[in-house]
Phi, psi and omega in degrees: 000152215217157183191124156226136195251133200226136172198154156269157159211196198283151155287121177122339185251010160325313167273343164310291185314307161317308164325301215241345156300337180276006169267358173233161234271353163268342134310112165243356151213160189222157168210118150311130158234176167259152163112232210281359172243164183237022170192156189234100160267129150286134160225166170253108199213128175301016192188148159340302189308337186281291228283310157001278158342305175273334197282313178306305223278297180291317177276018155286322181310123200288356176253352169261154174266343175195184214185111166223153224219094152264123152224173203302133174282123154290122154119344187243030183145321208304158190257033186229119161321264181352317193259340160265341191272347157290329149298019163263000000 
């Protein structure tokens, strides 16, 4: 499963937090942005329950403030062989 997560955190802790977001292992991007968020994970996870997981995990975290949580459709874009030749 795939995921991209739009998050707030407090101000000013924007490059920490990346920093310890890129350590963990269902992060495969990190980003800084502008606008109405101030940071972008891409995640990876072999099963829902993993995303679940990172997702309960990040709003725990006392630096982030917010949480908006996409996740990917297979068969529309999504990159596993496998979840598109089956809707074919």
């Amino acid at each position: 499963m795939q995921a991209y997560i739009l998050l707030n955190c407090n101000t000013g802790n924007e490059i920490d937090l990346i920093s310890e977001l890129k350590k963990l292992p269902e992060v495969t991007e990190v980003n800084g942005i502008w606008g109405k968020y101030d940071i972008f994970l891409k995640i990876c996870s072999e099963d829902p329950e993993g995303v679940d997981k990172i997702v309960s995990k990040l709003r725990g975290h006392k630096g982030i403030t917010k949480s908006y949580t996409m996740h990917v459709l297979y068969g529309q874009g999504g990159t596993i062989d496998e979840a598109e030749s089956e809707i074919r």
